[in-house]
N, C-alpha and C positions, 0 to 999 in steps of 0.2 A: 541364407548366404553367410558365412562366413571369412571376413580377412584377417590375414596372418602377415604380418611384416616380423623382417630379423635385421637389426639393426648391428654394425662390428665398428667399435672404435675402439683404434687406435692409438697406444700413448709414447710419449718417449723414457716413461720410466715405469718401472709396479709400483714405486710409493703413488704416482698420480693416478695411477689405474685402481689403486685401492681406495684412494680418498673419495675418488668419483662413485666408484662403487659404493661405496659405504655412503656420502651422500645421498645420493637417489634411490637406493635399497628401500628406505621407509614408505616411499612415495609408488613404488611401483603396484604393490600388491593391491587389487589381487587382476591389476591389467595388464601386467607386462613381468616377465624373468629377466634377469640378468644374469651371468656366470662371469668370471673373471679366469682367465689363461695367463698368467704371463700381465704382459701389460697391455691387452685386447679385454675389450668386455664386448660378452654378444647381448643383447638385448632381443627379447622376443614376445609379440604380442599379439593377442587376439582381438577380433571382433566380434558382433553381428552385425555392423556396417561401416560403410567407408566413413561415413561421417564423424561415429563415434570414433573409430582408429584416427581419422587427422587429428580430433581433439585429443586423443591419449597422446601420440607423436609429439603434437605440437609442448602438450603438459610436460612430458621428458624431458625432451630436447631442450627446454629454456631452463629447468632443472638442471640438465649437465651442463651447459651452458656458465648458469653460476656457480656451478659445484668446479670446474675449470677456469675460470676467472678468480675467486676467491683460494686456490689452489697456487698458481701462477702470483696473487699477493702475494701469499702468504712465504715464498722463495727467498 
């Protein structure tokens, strides 16, 4: 079995949409992609179980987390 989540956020500028990206870039491979549009980043990721994807989710998410708090500082 395999899970697949796509993750789309959301920013109010492309300077924070790049920072973010460029932050969690290093972190993702080789469990998850990212793309950047504009000031959306899609995130997408695989599994072979639900368990392993919460943990990869969860590892992200508090990644962009800081990577958006340490952004929002630095204003």
């Amino acid at each position: 079995m395999a899970v697949e989540t796509t993750i789309e956020l959301d920013y109010g500028s492309e300077a924070e949409a790049v920072a973010v990206l460029g932050a969690i870039s290093p972190d993702n491979a080789p469990y998850a992609e990212a793309e950047r549009s504009g000031t959306m980043i899609t995130i997408r990721a695989r599994s072979s179980t639900a368990g392993q994807m919460l943990h990869t989710m969860e590892d992200l998410l508090a990644c962009v987390k800081v990577a958006e708090d340490t952004f929002r500082a630095a204003q």
